[in-house]
C-alpha positions in Angstrom: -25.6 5.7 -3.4 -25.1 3.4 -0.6 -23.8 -0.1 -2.1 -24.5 -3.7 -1.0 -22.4 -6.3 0.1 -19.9 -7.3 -2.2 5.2 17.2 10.2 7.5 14.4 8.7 7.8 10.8 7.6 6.0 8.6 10.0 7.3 5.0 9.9 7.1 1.9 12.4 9.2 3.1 14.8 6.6 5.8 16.0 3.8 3.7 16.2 1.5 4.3 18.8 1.0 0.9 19.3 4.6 0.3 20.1 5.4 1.2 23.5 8.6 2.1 24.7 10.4 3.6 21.8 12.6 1.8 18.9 11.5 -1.8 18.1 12.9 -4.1 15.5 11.4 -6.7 13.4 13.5 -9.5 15.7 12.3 -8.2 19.1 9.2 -9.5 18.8 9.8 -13.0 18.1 10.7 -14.1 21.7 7.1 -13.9 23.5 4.9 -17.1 24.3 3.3 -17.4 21.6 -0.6 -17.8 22.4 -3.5 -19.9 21.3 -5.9 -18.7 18.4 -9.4 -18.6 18.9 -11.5 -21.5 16.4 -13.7 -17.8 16.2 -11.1 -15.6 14.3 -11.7 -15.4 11.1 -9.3 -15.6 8.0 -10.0 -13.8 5.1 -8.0 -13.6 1.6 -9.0 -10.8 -1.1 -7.3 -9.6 -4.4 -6.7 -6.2 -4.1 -6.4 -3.6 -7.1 -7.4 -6.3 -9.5 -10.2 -6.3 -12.1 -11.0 -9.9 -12.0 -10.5 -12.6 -9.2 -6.7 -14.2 -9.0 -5.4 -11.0 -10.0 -4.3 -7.6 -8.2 -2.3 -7.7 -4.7 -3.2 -10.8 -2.2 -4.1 -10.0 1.4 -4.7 -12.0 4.4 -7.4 -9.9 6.5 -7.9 -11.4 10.3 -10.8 -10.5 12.5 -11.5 -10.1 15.3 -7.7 -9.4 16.3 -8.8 -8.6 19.6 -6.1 -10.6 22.1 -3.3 -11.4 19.5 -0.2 -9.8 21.0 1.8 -8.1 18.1 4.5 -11.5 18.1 1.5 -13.5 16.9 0.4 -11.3 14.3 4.1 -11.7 12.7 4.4 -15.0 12.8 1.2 -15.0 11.7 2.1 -12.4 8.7 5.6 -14.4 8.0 3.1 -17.9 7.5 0.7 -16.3 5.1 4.1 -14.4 3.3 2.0 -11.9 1.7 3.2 -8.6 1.5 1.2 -7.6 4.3 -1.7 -9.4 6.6 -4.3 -6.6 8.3 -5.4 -7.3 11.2 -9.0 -6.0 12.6 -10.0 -5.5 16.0 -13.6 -6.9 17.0 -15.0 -3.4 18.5 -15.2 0.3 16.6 -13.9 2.7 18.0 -16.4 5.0 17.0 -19.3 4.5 14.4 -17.8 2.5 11.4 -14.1 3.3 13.0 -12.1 0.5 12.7 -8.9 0.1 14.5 -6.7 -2.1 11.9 -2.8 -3.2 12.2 -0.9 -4.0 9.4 2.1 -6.1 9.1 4.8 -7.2 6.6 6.8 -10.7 7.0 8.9 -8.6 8.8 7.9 -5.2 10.7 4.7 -3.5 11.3 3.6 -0.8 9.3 1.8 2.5 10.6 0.3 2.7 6.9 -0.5 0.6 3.6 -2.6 1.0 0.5 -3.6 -2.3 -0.7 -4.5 -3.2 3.1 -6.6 -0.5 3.8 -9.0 -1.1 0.8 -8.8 -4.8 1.7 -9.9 -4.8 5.2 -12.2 -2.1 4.6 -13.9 -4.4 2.1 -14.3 -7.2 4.3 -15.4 -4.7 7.2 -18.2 -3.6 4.7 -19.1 -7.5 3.4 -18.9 -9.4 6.6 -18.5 -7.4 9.9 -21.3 -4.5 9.2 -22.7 -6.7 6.2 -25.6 -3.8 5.0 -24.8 -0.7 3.1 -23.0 1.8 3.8 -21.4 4.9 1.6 -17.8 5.0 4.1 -16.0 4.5 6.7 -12.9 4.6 8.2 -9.9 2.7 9.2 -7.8 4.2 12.6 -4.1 3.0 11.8 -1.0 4.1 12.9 -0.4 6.8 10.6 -3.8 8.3 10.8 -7.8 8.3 10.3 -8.5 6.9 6.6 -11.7 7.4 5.4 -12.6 5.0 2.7 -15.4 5.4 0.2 -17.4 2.8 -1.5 -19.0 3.0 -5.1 -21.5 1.0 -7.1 -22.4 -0.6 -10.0 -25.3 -2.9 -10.9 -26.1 -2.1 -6.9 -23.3 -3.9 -5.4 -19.8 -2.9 -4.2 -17.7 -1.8 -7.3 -14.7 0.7 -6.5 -13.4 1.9 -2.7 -11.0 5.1 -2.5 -8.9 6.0 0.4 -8.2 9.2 0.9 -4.7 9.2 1.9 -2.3 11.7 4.6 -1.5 14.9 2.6 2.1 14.6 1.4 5.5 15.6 2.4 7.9 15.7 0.1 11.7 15.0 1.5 14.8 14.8 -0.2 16.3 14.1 -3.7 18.4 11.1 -4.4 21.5 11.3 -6.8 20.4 9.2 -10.3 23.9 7.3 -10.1 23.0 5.6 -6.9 19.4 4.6 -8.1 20.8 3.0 -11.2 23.2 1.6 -9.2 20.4 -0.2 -7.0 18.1 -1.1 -10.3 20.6 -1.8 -13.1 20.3 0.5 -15.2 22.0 3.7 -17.2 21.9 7.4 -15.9 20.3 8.1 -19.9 17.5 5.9 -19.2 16.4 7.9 -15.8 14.0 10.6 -17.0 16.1 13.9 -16.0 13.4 16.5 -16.1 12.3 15.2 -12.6 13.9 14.7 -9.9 14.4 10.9 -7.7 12.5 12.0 -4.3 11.7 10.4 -1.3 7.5 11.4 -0.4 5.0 10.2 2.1 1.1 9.9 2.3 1.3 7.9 5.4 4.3 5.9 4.3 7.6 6.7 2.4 8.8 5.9 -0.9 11.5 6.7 -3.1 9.8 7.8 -6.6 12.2 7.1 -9.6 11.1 8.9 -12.9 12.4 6.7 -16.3 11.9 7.5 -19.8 10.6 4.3 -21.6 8.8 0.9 -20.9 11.7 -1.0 -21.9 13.7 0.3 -19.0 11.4 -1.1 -16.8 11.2 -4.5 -18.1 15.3 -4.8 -17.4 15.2 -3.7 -14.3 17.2 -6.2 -11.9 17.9 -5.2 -8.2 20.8 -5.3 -6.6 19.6 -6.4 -3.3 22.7 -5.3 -1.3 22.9 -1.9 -2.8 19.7 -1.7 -2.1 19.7 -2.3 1.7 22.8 -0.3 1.6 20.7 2.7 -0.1 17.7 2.8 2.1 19.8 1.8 5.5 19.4 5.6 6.8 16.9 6.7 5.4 12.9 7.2 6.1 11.8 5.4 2.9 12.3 1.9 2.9 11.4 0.8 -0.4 11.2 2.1 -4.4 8.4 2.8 -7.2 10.0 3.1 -10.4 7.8 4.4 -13.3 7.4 5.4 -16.9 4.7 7.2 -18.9 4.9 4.2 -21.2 2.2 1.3 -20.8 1.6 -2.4 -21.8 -2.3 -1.2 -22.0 -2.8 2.1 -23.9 -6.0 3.0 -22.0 -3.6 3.5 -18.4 -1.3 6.6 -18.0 1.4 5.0 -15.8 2.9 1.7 -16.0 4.7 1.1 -12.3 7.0 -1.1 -10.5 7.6 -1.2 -6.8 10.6 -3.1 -4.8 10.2 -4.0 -1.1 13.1 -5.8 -0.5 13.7 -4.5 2.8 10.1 -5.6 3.6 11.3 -9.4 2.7 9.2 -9.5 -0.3 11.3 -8.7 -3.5 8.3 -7.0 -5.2 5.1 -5.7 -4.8 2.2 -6.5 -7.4 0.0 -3.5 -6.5 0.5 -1.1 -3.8 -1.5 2.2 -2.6 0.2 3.8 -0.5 3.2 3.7 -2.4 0.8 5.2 -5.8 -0.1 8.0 -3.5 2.4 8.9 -2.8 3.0 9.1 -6.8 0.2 10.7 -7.3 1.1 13.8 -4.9 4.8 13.9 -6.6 3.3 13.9 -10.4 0.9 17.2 -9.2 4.2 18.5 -7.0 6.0 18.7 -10.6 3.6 19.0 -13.0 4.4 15.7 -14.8 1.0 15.8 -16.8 0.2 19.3 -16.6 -3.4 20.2 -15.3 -5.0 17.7 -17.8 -5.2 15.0 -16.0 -7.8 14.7 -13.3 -7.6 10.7 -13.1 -4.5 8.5 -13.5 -4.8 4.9 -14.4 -1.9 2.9 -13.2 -0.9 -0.6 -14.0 1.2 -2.4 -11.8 2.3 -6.0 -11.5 2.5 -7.1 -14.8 6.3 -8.6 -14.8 5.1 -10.6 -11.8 1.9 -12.0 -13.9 -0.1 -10.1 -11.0 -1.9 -7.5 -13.3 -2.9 -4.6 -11.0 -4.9 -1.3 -11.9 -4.9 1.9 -9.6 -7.0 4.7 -9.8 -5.4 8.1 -8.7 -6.6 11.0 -7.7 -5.4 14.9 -6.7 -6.6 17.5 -6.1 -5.7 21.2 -4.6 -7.2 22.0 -1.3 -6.6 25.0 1.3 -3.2 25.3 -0.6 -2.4 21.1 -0.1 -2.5 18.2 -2.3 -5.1 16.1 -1.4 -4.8 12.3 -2.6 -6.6 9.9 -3.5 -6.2 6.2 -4.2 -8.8 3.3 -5.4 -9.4 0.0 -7.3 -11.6 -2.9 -6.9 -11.6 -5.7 -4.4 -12.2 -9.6 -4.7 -13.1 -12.0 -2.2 -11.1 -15.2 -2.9 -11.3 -17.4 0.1 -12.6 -17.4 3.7 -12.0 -19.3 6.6 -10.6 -19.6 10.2 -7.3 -19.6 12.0 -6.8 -22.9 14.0 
Protein backbone atom coordinates (compact mmCIF):
# COMPACT_ATOMS: atom_id res chain seq x y z
CA UNK A 1 0.00 0.00 0.00
CA UNK A 2 1.20 3.25 -1.21
CA UNK A 3 1.00 5.91 1.78
CA UNK A 4 0.19 9.58 1.79
CA UNK A 5 1.96 12.45 2.81
CA UNK A 6 2.96 12.50 6.25
CA UNK A 7 35.26 -5.04 0.08
CA UNK A 8 35.97 -3.07 3.41
CA UNK A 9 35.09 -0.10 5.62
CA UNK A 10 34.15 2.85 3.57
CA UNK A 11 34.52 6.12 5.53
CA UNK A 12 34.84 9.92 4.46
CA UNK A 13 38.02 9.75 3.09
CA UNK A 14 36.82 7.75 0.03
CA UNK A 15 34.00 9.72 -0.80
CA UNK A 16 33.29 10.13 -4.24
CA UNK A 17 32.37 13.54 -3.75
CA UNK A 18 35.77 14.37 -2.41
CA UNK A 19 38.17 14.89 -5.07
CA UNK A 20 41.66 14.54 -4.85
CA UNK A 21 42.28 12.08 -2.08
CA UNK A 22 42.57 12.62 1.95
CA UNK A 23 40.52 15.63 3.24
CA UNK A 24 40.12 16.64 6.80
CA UNK A 25 37.37 18.23 8.59
CA UNK A 26 39.67 21.73 8.75
CA UNK A 27 40.40 21.84 4.96
CA UNK A 28 37.30 22.92 4.09
CA UNK A 29 36.85 25.93 6.19
CA UNK A 30 39.03 28.33 4.07
CA UNK A 31 36.68 28.78 0.81
CA UNK A 32 34.52 31.98 0.23
CA UNK A 33 31.83 31.28 1.72
CA UNK A 34 28.69 31.86 -0.75
CA UNK A 35 25.30 33.42 -0.49
CA UNK A 36 22.17 31.13 0.28
CA UNK A 37 19.29 31.22 -1.93
CA UNK A 38 15.76 32.87 0.10
CA UNK A 39 14.46 29.41 -2.04
CA UNK A 40 16.36 26.63 -0.04
CA UNK A 41 14.49 25.21 2.21
CA UNK A 42 15.12 24.18 5.89
CA UNK A 43 13.57 21.42 7.29
CA UNK A 44 13.84 19.85 11.07
CA UNK A 45 12.29 16.28 11.76
CA UNK A 46 12.61 13.89 14.87
CA UNK A 47 13.87 10.78 13.78
CA UNK A 48 13.27 7.30 15.47
CA UNK A 49 10.80 8.84 17.86
CA UNK A 50 7.22 7.78 18.55
CA UNK A 51 5.91 11.08 19.33
CA UNK A 52 7.01 14.72 18.25
CA UNK A 53 10.17 16.29 20.41
CA UNK A 54 11.47 12.90 20.83
CA UNK A 55 13.83 10.56 18.70
CA UNK A 56 17.15 12.04 16.88
CA UNK A 57 16.91 15.85 15.54
CA UNK A 58 17.90 16.46 11.91
CA UNK A 59 18.32 19.48 9.83
CA UNK A 60 17.26 18.34 6.10
CA UNK A 61 18.19 21.24 3.38
CA UNK A 62 16.87 21.24 -0.11
CA UNK A 63 17.58 22.00 -2.88
CA UNK A 64 21.49 21.70 -2.11
CA UNK A 65 22.06 22.31 -5.53
CA UNK A 66 25.19 25.07 -5.54
CA UNK A 67 26.37 24.87 -1.82
CA UNK A 68 29.98 24.04 -2.08
CA UNK A 69 30.78 21.35 0.63
CA UNK A 70 32.51 24.45 3.07
CA UNK A 71 28.95 25.87 3.27
CA UNK A 72 27.31 22.71 4.13
CA UNK A 73 29.72 22.50 7.33
CA UNK A 74 29.35 25.60 8.50
CA UNK A 75 26.09 25.18 7.84
CA UNK A 76 26.02 21.61 9.86
CA UNK A 77 28.37 23.20 12.76
CA UNK A 78 25.34 26.16 13.17
CA UNK A 79 22.46 23.73 13.38
CA UNK A 80 24.99 21.31 15.82
CA UNK A 81 22.90 18.44 15.27
CA UNK A 82 24.56 15.30 14.91
CA UNK A 83 24.21 15.41 11.30
CA UNK A 84 22.38 18.04 8.66
CA UNK A 85 21.41 16.09 5.10
CA UNK A 86 21.56 17.83 2.43
CA UNK A 87 19.31 17.16 -0.88
CA UNK A 88 20.03 17.96 -4.29
CA UNK A 89 17.08 19.64 -6.33
CA UNK A 90 17.23 17.04 -9.38
CA UNK A 91 16.93 12.86 -9.21
CA UNK A 92 19.18 11.20 -10.59
CA UNK A 93 16.98 8.73 -11.75
CA UNK A 94 13.20 8.07 -10.91
CA UNK A 95 12.78 8.76 -7.05
CA UNK A 96 16.91 8.67 -6.77
CA UNK A 97 17.89 11.14 -4.66
CA UNK A 98 21.46 12.30 -4.45
CA UNK A 99 21.82 13.33 -0.51
CA UNK A 100 25.09 14.47 1.51
CA UNK A 101 25.38 14.15 4.98
CA UNK A 102 27.49 15.96 7.38
CA UNK A 103 28.48 16.01 11.07
CA UNK A 104 29.77 19.40 12.88
CA UNK A 105 32.83 18.19 11.77
CA UNK A 106 33.40 15.81 8.66
CA UNK A 107 31.19 14.45 6.02
CA UNK A 108 29.89 11.15 6.17
CA UNK A 109 29.55 8.68 3.10
CA UNK A 110 26.66 7.01 5.34
CA UNK A 111 24.09 7.67 8.31
CA UNK A 112 20.92 6.02 9.56
CA UNK A 113 18.89 8.59 11.25
CA UNK A 114 19.61 10.91 8.06
CA UNK A 115 18.65 8.64 5.54
CA UNK A 116 15.08 8.03 7.02
CA UNK A 117 14.91 11.83 7.58
CA UNK A 118 15.47 13.09 4.27
CA UNK A 119 13.71 10.37 2.69
CA UNK A 120 10.68 11.56 4.73
CA UNK A 121 10.79 14.97 3.65
CA UNK A 122 11.57 13.83 -0.06
CA UNK A 123 8.26 11.84 0.20
CA UNK A 124 6.17 14.83 2.14
CA UNK A 125 7.35 17.92 0.28
CA UNK A 126 9.61 17.32 -2.83
CA UNK A 127 7.34 14.31 -4.63
CA UNK A 128 4.43 15.19 -2.15
CA UNK A 129 1.92 12.05 -3.59
CA UNK A 130 2.29 8.48 -2.68
CA UNK A 131 4.69 6.45 -3.20
CA UNK A 132 5.74 2.70 -1.72
CA UNK A 133 10.01 3.64 -2.05
CA UNK A 134 12.70 5.13 -3.05
CA UNK A 135 16.04 5.68 -2.78
CA UNK A 136 18.72 7.85 -1.56
CA UNK A 137 22.33 7.79 -3.74
CA UNK A 138 25.01 8.56 -0.90
CA UNK A 139 28.45 8.06 -0.66
CA UNK A 140 28.43 4.63 0.59
CA UNK A 141 25.88 3.31 -1.69
CA UNK A 142 22.16 3.09 -3.24
CA UNK A 143 19.64 2.92 -0.16
CA UNK A 144 16.41 1.97 -0.94
CA UNK A 145 13.95 3.14 1.63
CA UNK A 146 10.39 1.78 2.19
CA UNK A 147 7.44 3.47 3.46
CA UNK A 148 4.46 1.87 5.49
CA UNK A 149 1.03 2.91 6.51
CA UNK A 150 -1.37 3.29 9.02
CA UNK A 151 -4.79 4.98 9.07
CA UNK A 152 -3.53 5.86 5.19
CA UNK A 153 -0.79 8.13 5.98
CA UNK A 154 3.05 7.61 6.41
CA UNK A 155 3.70 5.41 9.56
CA UNK A 156 7.14 3.45 9.45
CA UNK A 157 10.22 3.91 6.63
CA UNK A 158 13.05 1.02 6.63
CA UNK A 159 16.36 1.37 5.00
CA UNK A 160 17.81 -1.41 3.80
CA UNK A 161 21.30 -0.96 4.69
CA UNK A 162 25.08 -2.17 2.85
CA UNK A 163 25.50 -5.93 3.82
CA UNK A 164 28.14 -6.07 6.60
CA UNK A 165 31.70 -6.59 7.11
CA UNK A 166 32.82 -7.53 10.11
CA UNK A 167 36.58 -6.39 11.00
CA UNK A 168 38.54 -6.76 13.99
CA UNK A 169 38.14 -7.53 17.76
CA UNK A 170 39.04 -5.00 20.37
CA UNK A 171 40.72 -6.08 23.76
CA UNK A 172 37.78 -5.56 26.73
CA UNK A 173 40.62 -3.70 28.90
CA UNK A 174 40.86 -0.91 26.45
CA UNK A 175 37.03 -0.42 26.03
CA UNK A 176 36.55 -0.24 29.72
CA UNK A 177 39.30 1.85 29.77
CA UNK A 178 37.45 4.35 27.28
CA UNK A 179 33.78 3.93 29.12
CA UNK A 180 34.58 3.47 32.75
CA UNK A 181 33.87 0.59 33.57
CA UNK A 182 35.13 -3.20 34.91
CA UNK A 183 36.33 -6.03 32.58
CA UNK A 184 33.28 -8.25 34.78
CA UNK A 185 30.66 -5.97 33.58
CA UNK A 186 31.60 -6.50 29.66
CA UNK A 187 29.50 -9.53 28.52
CA UNK A 188 32.44 -12.17 27.67
CA UNK A 189 30.54 -14.64 25.54
CA UNK A 190 30.88 -12.08 22.58
CA UNK A 191 33.36 -10.48 21.41
CA UNK A 192 34.04 -6.15 21.11
CA UNK A 193 34.12 -5.87 17.05
CA UNK A 194 34.43 -3.27 14.87
CA UNK A 195 31.35 -3.78 11.77
CA UNK A 196 30.07 -1.73 8.97
CA UNK A 197 26.68 -1.43 6.92
CA UNK A 198 27.87 1.60 5.25
CA UNK A 199 29.60 3.07 8.29
CA UNK A 200 31.78 1.62 11.13
CA UNK A 201 31.19 1.01 14.66
CA UNK A 202 32.75 -0.51 17.49
CA UNK A 203 29.94 -2.95 19.07
CA UNK A 204 30.52 -3.44 22.87
CA UNK A 205 28.51 -6.40 24.45
CA UNK A 206 27.68 -5.69 28.53
CA UNK A 207 25.88 -7.78 30.87
CA UNK A 208 23.26 -5.52 32.76
CA UNK A 209 21.33 -2.09 32.43
CA UNK A 210 23.03 -0.80 35.32
CA UNK A 211 26.37 -0.75 33.48
CA UNK A 212 25.04 1.35 31.10
CA UNK A 213 23.65 3.97 33.22
CA UNK A 214 27.50 4.56 34.70
CA UNK A 215 28.96 4.72 31.81
CA UNK A 216 31.25 7.99 31.71
CA UNK A 217 33.72 8.52 28.74
CA UNK A 218 36.95 9.19 28.85
CA UNK A 219 37.17 11.57 25.98
CA UNK A 220 40.99 11.31 25.52
CA UNK A 221 41.20 7.64 25.65
CA UNK A 222 38.74 7.63 23.44
CA UNK A 223 40.24 9.73 20.64
CA UNK A 224 43.33 7.80 21.50
CA UNK A 225 41.30 4.43 20.85
CA UNK A 226 39.77 5.12 17.61
CA UNK A 227 42.90 7.46 16.22
CA UNK A 228 43.83 4.41 13.72
CA UNK A 229 41.23 2.84 13.19
CA UNK A 230 38.19 2.64 10.55
CA UNK A 231 35.42 3.04 13.18
CA UNK A 232 35.20 6.25 14.62
CA UNK A 233 32.71 5.95 17.26
CA UNK A 234 30.99 3.24 19.87
CA UNK A 235 27.44 1.44 20.56
CA UNK A 236 27.51 -0.08 23.80
CA UNK A 237 24.49 -2.38 24.65
CA UNK A 238 22.81 -4.74 27.04
CA UNK A 239 19.87 -7.19 26.67
CA UNK A 240 18.47 -5.33 29.68
CA UNK A 241 15.72 -2.50 29.08
CA UNK A 242 14.05 0.47 30.75
CA UNK A 243 10.77 -0.68 28.64
CA UNK A 244 10.06 -4.54 28.85
CA UNK A 245 8.29 -4.58 25.45
CA UNK A 246 12.15 -3.67 23.58
CA UNK A 247 14.94 -6.31 23.29
CA UNK A 248 17.96 -3.99 23.36
CA UNK A 249 18.55 -0.99 25.34
CA UNK A 250 21.66 1.00 23.42
CA UNK A 251 24.02 3.73 23.82
CA UNK A 252 26.12 5.25 21.19
CA UNK A 253 29.30 7.82 21.64
CA UNK A 254 30.40 10.13 18.79
CA UNK A 255 32.88 12.02 20.38
CA UNK A 256 35.17 12.12 17.53
CA UNK A 257 32.06 13.41 15.51
CA UNK A 258 32.02 16.58 18.17
CA UNK A 259 28.86 15.43 19.57
CA UNK A 260 29.39 13.49 22.85
CA UNK A 261 26.34 11.28 22.21
CA UNK A 262 24.03 10.19 19.91
CA UNK A 263 20.18 9.93 20.85
CA UNK A 264 19.19 7.45 18.04
CA UNK A 265 21.34 6.33 15.29
CA UNK A 266 20.74 3.73 12.25
CA UNK A 267 23.50 3.14 10.85
CA UNK A 268 25.22 2.43 13.90
CA UNK A 269 21.94 -0.28 14.92
CA UNK A 270 22.71 -1.98 11.74
CA UNK A 271 25.39 -2.48 12.07
CA UNK A 272 24.18 -4.23 15.49
CA UNK A 273 21.78 -5.94 13.99
CA UNK A 274 24.22 -7.84 11.43
CA UNK A 275 26.78 -8.58 14.59
CA UNK A 276 23.77 -10.09 16.96
CA UNK A 277 22.88 -12.65 13.64
CA UNK A 278 26.94 -12.95 13.06
CA UNK A 279 27.00 -14.53 16.76
CA UNK A 280 23.84 -15.80 17.45
CA UNK A 281 23.09 -13.45 20.34
CA UNK A 282 19.28 -14.33 20.38
CA UNK A 283 19.34 -17.46 18.55
CA UNK A 284 16.94 -17.85 15.45
CA UNK A 285 13.91 -16.47 17.57
CA UNK A 286 14.04 -13.30 16.95
CA UNK A 287 12.88 -12.06 13.61
CA UNK A 288 12.39 -8.20 14.87
CA UNK A 289 14.47 -6.37 17.44
CA UNK A 290 13.14 -3.37 19.26
CA UNK A 291 15.80 -1.10 20.37
CA UNK A 292 15.66 1.86 22.66
CA UNK A 293 18.14 4.44 22.53
CA UNK A 294 18.45 7.85 24.06
CA UNK A 295 16.94 7.56 27.19
CA UNK A 296 19.98 8.98 29.57
CA UNK A 297 19.92 11.98 27.22
CA UNK A 298 15.88 12.41 27.85
CA UNK A 299 15.83 11.77 23.84
CA UNK A 300 13.69 8.43 23.96
CA UNK A 301 14.43 6.68 20.66
CA UNK A 302 12.92 3.32 19.27
CA UNK A 303 14.62 1.27 16.32
CA UNK A 304 13.27 -1.43 14.54
CA UNK A 305 15.83 -4.12 13.26
CA UNK A 306 15.73 -6.39 10.86
CA UNK A 307 18.01 -9.59 9.33
CA UNK A 308 17.75 -11.77 7.41
CA UNK A 309 19.88 -14.62 5.38
CA UNK A 310 20.19 -14.01 1.72
CA UNK A 311 22.49 -15.74 -1.06
CA UNK A 312 24.63 -16.81 1.98
CA UNK A 313 24.80 -12.70 3.43
CA UNK A 314 23.12 -10.95 6.15
CA UNK A 315 20.79 -8.61 4.85
CA UNK A 316 19.84 -5.62 7.20
CA UNK A 317 17.35 -3.78 7.90
CA UNK A 318 16.73 -0.64 9.91
CA UNK A 319 13.33 1.60 10.58
CA UNK A 320 11.36 3.86 12.92
CA UNK A 321 9.01 6.64 12.55
CA UNK A 322 9.55 10.21 11.47
CA UNK A 323 8.09 13.67 12.73
CA UNK A 324 7.97 16.86 11.09
CA UNK A 325 8.80 19.53 13.74
CA UNK A 326 9.58 22.77 11.95
CA UNK A 327 10.04 24.11 8.42
CA UNK A 328 11.50 27.02 6.97
CA UNK A 329 14.24 28.74 4.85
CA UNK A 330 17.89 29.43 4.97
CA UNK A 331 18.60 33.23 4.80
Amino acid sequence: MACEHGSGFLNSRQSPFCKGGSRKPGDLHHAVMLPVSKKTGLYIVDVFAERKYAGNQLAVVFPADGLPAPRMLAIAREMHYSETAFIYGKSLRKNCFRVRIFTPERELPFAGHPVLGAAFVIQREIIGKKITGLSLCLPAGKIPVSFTCAGGRSDMLWMKQNSPVFGKTLKARRVCEVLGIGAAEIDSRFPAQEVSTGLPFIIVPVKKLKTMKKIRVSRERFLSLVKKREAKDILVFCPETCDKRNDLHVRVFTEYEGIPEDPATGSANGCLAAYLAKHGYFGADKTILRSEQGIEMGRPSLLFLKTAAENGKIQVHVGGRVFMTARGCLC
